[in-house]
VEXFI-661231 format. One record per residue (C-alpha): residue number from 0; residue in three letters; x, y, z. Coordinates in Angstrom, 2 decimals, always signed. Example, Ala and Ser with C-alpha at 12.3 -4.5 7.8 and 13.67 -1.06 7.14 Angstrom:
{0 "ALA" {+12.30 -4.50 +7.80}},
{1 "SER" {+13.67 -1.06 +7.14}},
***
This chain:
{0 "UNK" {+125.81 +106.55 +11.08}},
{1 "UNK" {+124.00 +107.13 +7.93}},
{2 "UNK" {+121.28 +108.73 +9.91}},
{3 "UNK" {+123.05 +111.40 +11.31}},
{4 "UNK" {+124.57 +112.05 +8.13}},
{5 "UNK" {+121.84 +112.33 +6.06}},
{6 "UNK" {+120.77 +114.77 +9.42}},
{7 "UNK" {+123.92 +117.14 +8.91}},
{8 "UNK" {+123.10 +116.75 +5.01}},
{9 "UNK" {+119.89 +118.20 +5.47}},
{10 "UNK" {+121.15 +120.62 +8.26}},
{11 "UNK" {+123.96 +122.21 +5.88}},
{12 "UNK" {+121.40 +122.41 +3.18}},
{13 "UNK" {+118.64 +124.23 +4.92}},
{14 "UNK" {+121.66 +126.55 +6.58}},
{15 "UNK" {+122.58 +127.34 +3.18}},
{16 "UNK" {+119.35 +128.04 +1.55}},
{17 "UNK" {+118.75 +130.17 +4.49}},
{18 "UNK" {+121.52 +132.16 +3.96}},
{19 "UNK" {+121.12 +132.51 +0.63}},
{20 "UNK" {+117.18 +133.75 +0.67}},
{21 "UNK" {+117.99 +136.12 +3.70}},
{22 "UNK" {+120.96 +137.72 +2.30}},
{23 "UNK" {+119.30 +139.48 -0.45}},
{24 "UNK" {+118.22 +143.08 -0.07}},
{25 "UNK" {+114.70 +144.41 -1.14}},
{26 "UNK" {+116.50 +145.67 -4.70}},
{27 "UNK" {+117.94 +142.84 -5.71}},
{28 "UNK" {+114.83 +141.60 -6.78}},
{29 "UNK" {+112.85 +143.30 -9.78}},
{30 "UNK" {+109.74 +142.75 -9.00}},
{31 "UNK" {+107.65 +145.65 -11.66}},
{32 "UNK" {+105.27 +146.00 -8.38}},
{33 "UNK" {+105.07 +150.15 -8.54}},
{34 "UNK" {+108.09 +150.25 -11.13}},
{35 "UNK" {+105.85 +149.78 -14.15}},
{36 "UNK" {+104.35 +153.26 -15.52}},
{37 "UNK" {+101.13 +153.48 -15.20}},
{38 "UNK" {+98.05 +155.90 -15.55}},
{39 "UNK" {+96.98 +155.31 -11.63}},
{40 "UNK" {+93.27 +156.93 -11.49}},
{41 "UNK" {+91.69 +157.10 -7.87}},
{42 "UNK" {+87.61 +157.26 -8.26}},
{43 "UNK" {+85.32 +158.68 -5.94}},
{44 "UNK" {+81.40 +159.45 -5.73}},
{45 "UNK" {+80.57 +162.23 -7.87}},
{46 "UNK" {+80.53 +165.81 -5.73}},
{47 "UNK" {+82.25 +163.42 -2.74}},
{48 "UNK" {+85.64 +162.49 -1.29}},
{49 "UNK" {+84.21 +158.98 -0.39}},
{50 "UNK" {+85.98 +156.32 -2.25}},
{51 "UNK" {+84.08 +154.74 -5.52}},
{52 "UNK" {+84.31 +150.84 -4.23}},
{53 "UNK" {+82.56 +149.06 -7.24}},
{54 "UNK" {+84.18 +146.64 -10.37}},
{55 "UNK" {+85.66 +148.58 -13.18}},
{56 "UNK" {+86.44 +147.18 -16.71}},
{57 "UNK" {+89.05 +148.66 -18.47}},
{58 "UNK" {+90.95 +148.30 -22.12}},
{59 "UNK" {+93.75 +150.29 -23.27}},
{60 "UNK" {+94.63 +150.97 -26.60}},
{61 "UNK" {+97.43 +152.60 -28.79}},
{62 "UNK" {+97.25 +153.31 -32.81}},
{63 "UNK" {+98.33 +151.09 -34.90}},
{64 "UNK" {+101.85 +152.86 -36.22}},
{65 "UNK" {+102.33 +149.89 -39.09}},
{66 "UNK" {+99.62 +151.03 -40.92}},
{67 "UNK" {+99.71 +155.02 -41.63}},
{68 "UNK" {+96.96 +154.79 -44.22}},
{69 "UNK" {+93.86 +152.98 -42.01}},
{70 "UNK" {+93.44 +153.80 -38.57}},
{71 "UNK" {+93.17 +151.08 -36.54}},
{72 "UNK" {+93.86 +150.41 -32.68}},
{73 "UNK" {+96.25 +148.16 -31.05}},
{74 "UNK" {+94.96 +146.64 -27.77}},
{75 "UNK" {+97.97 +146.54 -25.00}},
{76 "UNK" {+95.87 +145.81 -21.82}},
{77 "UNK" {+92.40 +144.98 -20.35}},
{78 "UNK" {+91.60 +144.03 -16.71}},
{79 "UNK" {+88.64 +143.90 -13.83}},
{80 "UNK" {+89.15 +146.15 -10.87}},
{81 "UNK" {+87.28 +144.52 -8.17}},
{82 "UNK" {+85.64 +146.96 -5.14}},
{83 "UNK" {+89.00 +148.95 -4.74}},
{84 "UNK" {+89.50 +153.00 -5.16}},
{85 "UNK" {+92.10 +153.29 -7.63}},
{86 "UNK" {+93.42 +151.28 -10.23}},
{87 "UNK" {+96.04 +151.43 -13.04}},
{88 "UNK" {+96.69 +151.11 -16.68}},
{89 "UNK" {+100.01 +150.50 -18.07}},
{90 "UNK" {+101.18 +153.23 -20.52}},
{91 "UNK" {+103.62 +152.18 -23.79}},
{92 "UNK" {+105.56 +154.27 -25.81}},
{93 "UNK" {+103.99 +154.63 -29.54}},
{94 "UNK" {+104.47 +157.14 -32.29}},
{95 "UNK" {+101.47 +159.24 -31.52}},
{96 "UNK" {+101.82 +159.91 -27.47}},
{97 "UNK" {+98.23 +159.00 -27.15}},
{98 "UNK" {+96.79 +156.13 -25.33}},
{99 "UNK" {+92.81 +155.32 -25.26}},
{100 "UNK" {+91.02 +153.77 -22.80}},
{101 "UNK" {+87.47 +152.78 -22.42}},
{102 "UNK" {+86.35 +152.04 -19.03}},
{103 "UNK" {+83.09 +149.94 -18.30}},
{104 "UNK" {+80.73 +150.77 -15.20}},
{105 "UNK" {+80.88 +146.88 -14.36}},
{106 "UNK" {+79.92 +143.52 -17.04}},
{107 "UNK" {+77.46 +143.66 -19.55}},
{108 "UNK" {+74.65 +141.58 -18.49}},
{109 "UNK" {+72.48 +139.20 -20.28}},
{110 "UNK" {+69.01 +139.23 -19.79}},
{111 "UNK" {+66.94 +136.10 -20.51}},
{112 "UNK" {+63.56 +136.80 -21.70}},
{113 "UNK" {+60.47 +134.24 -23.48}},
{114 "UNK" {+58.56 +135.46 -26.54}},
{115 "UNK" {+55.91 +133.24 -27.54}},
{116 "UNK" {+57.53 +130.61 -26.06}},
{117 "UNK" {+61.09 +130.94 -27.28}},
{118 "UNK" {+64.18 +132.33 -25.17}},
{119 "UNK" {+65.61 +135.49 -26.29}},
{120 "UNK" {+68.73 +136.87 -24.87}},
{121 "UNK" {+69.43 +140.43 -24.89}},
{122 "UNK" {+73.17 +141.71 -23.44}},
{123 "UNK" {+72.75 +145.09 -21.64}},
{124 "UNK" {+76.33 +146.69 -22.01}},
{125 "UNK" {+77.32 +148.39 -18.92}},
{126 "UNK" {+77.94 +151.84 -19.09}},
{127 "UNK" {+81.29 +153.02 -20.63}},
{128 "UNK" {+83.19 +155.77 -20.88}},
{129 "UNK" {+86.56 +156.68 -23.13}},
{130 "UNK" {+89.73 +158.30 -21.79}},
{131 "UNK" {+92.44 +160.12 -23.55}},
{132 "UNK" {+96.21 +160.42 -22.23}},
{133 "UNK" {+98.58 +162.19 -24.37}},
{134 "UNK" {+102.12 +163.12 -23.21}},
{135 "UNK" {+104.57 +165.06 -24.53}},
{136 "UNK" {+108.03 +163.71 -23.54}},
{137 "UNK" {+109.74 +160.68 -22.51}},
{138 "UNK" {+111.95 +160.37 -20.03}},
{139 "UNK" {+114.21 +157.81 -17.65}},
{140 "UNK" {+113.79 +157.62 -14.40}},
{141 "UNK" {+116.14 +155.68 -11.48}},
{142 "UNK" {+113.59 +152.52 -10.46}},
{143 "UNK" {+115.61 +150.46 -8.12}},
{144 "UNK" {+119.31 +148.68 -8.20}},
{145 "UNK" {+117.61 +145.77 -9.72}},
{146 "UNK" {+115.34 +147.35 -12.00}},
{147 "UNK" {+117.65 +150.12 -13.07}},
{148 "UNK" {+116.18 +152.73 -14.94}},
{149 "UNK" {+112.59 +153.19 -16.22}},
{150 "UNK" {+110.67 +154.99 -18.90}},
{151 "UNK" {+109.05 +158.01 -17.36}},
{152 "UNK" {+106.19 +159.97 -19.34}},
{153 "UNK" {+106.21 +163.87 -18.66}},
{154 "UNK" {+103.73 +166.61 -19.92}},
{155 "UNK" {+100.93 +164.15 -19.40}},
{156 "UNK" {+97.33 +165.31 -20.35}},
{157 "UNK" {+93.81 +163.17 -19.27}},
{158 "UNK" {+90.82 +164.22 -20.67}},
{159 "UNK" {+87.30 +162.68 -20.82}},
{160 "UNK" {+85.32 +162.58 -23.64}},
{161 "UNK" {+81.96 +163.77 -22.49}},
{162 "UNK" {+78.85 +164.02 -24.37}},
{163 "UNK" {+77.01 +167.30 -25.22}},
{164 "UNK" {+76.02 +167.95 -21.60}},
{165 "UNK" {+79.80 +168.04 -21.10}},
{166 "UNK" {+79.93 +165.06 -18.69}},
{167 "UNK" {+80.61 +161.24 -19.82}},
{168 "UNK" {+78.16 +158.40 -19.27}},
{169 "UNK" {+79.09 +157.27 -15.82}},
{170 "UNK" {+82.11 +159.43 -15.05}},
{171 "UNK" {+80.59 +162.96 -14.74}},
{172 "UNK" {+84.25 +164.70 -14.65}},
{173 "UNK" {+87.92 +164.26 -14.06}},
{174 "UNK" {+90.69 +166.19 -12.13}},
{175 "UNK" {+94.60 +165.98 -13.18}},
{176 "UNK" {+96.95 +165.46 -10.07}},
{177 "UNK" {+99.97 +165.00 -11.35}},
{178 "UNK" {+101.53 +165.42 -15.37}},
{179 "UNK" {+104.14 +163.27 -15.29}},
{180 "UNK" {+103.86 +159.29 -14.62}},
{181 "UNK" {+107.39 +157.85 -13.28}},
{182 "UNK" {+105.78 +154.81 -11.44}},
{183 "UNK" {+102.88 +152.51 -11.11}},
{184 "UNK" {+101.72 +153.81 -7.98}},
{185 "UNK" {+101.65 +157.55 -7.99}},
{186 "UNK" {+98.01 +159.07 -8.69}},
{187 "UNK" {+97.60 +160.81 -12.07}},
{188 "UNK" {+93.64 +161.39 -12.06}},
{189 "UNK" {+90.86 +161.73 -9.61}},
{190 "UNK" {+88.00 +160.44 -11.43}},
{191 "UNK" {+84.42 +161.64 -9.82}},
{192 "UNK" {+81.82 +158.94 -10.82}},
{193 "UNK" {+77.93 +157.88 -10.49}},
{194 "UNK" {+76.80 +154.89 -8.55}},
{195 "UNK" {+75.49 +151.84 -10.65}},
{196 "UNK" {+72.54 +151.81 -11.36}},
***
């Protein structure tokens, strides 16, 4: 008896959790998966439209708005982009609409080397290169039911900062798709690129 009870036990319970995960809708879960705004930049070879698969550092920084007198930068993200064609960088709201971003051509490397029979190590930063998004006006924008609404950034501006041949060190130029970032999926920047060397 206490078999078959413990088998209708288990029965009710499983009928119930069933119910309970399969009655919920795709929004009534907040998940941030596309939701979270973010500059989204798809790379490419340079003078191609073949997709740039290779690792890509990234760090993303805002000014420091508690100190008006020194200016000094506020890291908000960092992250490794392994062999995939686009990839995105959260943006925050701040006091100056700007948000910086260096982005790495892959890890530094450290090269092991003897002179006169001691090791000397020498890192060999990977090639970087620094972004600039400013935007003009904030905004809210419907996400989901679950996630309600969202901050949207409109009048959005990339540019590279390039060197005096007018390209950067890796990324040789930049193209703006779209000036106004509501999401974390929809493309802001086409970035054209050089392989690694």
């Amino acid at each position: 008896m206490k078999k078959i009870q413990s088998i209708l036990s288990f029965a009710i319970v499983a009928m119930l959790f069933s119910f309970v995960l399969y009655s919920c809708e795709d929004d009534d879960i907040c998940t941030d998966d596309g939701e979270v705004p973010r500059m989204v930049a798809n790379m490419y070879y340079n003078g191609t439209d073949v997709a740039l698969e290779d690792t890509i550092y990234y760090w993303a920084y805002v000014l420091d708005s508690v100190s008006p007198t020194k200016i000094d930068t506020v890291q908000i993200e960092n992250g490794v982009v392994n062999n995939a064609s686009s990839f995105g960088i959260s943006v925050r709201q701040n006091l100056q609409k700007k948000v910086f971003y260096t982005i790495a051509q892959g890890p530094d490397r450290v090269e092991r080397d003897t002179i006169d029979g001691v090791q000397v190590f020498d890192t060999i930063r990977a090639q970087r290169d620094k972004l600039v998004l400013e935007y003009g006006d904030l905004g809210n924008g419907y996400t989901s039911k679950a996630c309600g609404f969202g901050l949207t950034f409109k009048n959005v501006n990339v540019t590279l900062r390039t060197g005096a041949n007018g390209q950067g060190n890796w990324i040789r130029s930049i193209e703006t798709v779209n000036t106004e970032i509501t999401n974390g999926s929809t493309t802001i920047i086409k970035l054209f690129a050089n392989e690694r060397n």
